[in-house]
C-alpha positions in Angstrom: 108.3 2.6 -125.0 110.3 0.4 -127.5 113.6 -0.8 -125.8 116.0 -1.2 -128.5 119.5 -2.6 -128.0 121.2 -2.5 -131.3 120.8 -0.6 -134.5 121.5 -1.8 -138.0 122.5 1.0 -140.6 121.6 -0.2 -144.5 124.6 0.7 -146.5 122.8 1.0 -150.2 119.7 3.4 -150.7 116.2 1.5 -150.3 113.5 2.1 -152.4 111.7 4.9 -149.8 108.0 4.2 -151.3 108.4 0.3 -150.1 106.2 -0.7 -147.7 106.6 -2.9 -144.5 106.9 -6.4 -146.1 109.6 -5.2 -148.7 112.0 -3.3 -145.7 111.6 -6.6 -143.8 112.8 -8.7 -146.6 115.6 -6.6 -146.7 116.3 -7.1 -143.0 116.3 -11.2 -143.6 118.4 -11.1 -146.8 121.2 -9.0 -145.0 120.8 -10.0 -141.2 119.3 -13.6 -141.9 116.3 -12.6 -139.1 114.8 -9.2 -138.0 116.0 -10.0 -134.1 113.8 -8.8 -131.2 114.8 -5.4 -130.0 116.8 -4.2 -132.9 116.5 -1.1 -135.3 117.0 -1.3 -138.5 117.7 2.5 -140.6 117.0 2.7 -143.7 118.4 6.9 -145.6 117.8 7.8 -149.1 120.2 8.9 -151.8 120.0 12.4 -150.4 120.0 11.6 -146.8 116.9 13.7 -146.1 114.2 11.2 -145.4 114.7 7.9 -143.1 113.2 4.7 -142.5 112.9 2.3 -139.3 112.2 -0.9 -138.8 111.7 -2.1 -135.2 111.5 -5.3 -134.1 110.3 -5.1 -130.6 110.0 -8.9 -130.0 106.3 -9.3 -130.8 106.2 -7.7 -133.9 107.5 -5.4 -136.4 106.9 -1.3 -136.6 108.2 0.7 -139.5 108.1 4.3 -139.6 109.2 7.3 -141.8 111.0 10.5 -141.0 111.5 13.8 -142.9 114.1 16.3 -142.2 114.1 18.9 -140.3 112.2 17.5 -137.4 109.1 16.4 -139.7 107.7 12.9 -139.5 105.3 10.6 -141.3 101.9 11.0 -139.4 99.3 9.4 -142.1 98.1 6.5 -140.1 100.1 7.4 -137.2 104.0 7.5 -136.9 104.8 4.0 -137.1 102.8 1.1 -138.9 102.0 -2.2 -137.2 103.2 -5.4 -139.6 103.4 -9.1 -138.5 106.9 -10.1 -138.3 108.3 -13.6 -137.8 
């Protein structure tokens, strides 16, 4: 399990087909650091798919989700990336 103690909420659309490296550039431009234990959500214009980016203090984890209860499971639901 992933503790998380604070969530960050993007304000403008991402591009949803960007991978790990690009949502975590995103994170250090607005936040100045992806911090240990944060979430980081990421909706599209249409507020029908989401993105995560988890810091859980070792490295990052970014994962997609659909709606209606549907989830990204190609290479499992969340993708391992180094994050410093």
């Amino acid at each position: 399990m992933i503790r998380i103690d604070k969530v960050g909420l993007a304000v403008d659309p991402p591009d949803m087909r960007a991978g790990f490296d690009t949502a975590l550039a995103r994170v250090v431009k607005v936040f100045d650091a992806a911090r240990p234990h944060h979430a980081y959500l990421f909706a599209n214009r249409r507020a029908n798919r989401m993105k995560a980016l988890v810091h859980d203090g070792i490295a990052g984890r970014l994962g997609t989700a659909f709606g209606k209860g549907r989830r990204n499971t190609a290479g499992g639901p969340l993708r391992q990336g180094a994050a410093s």
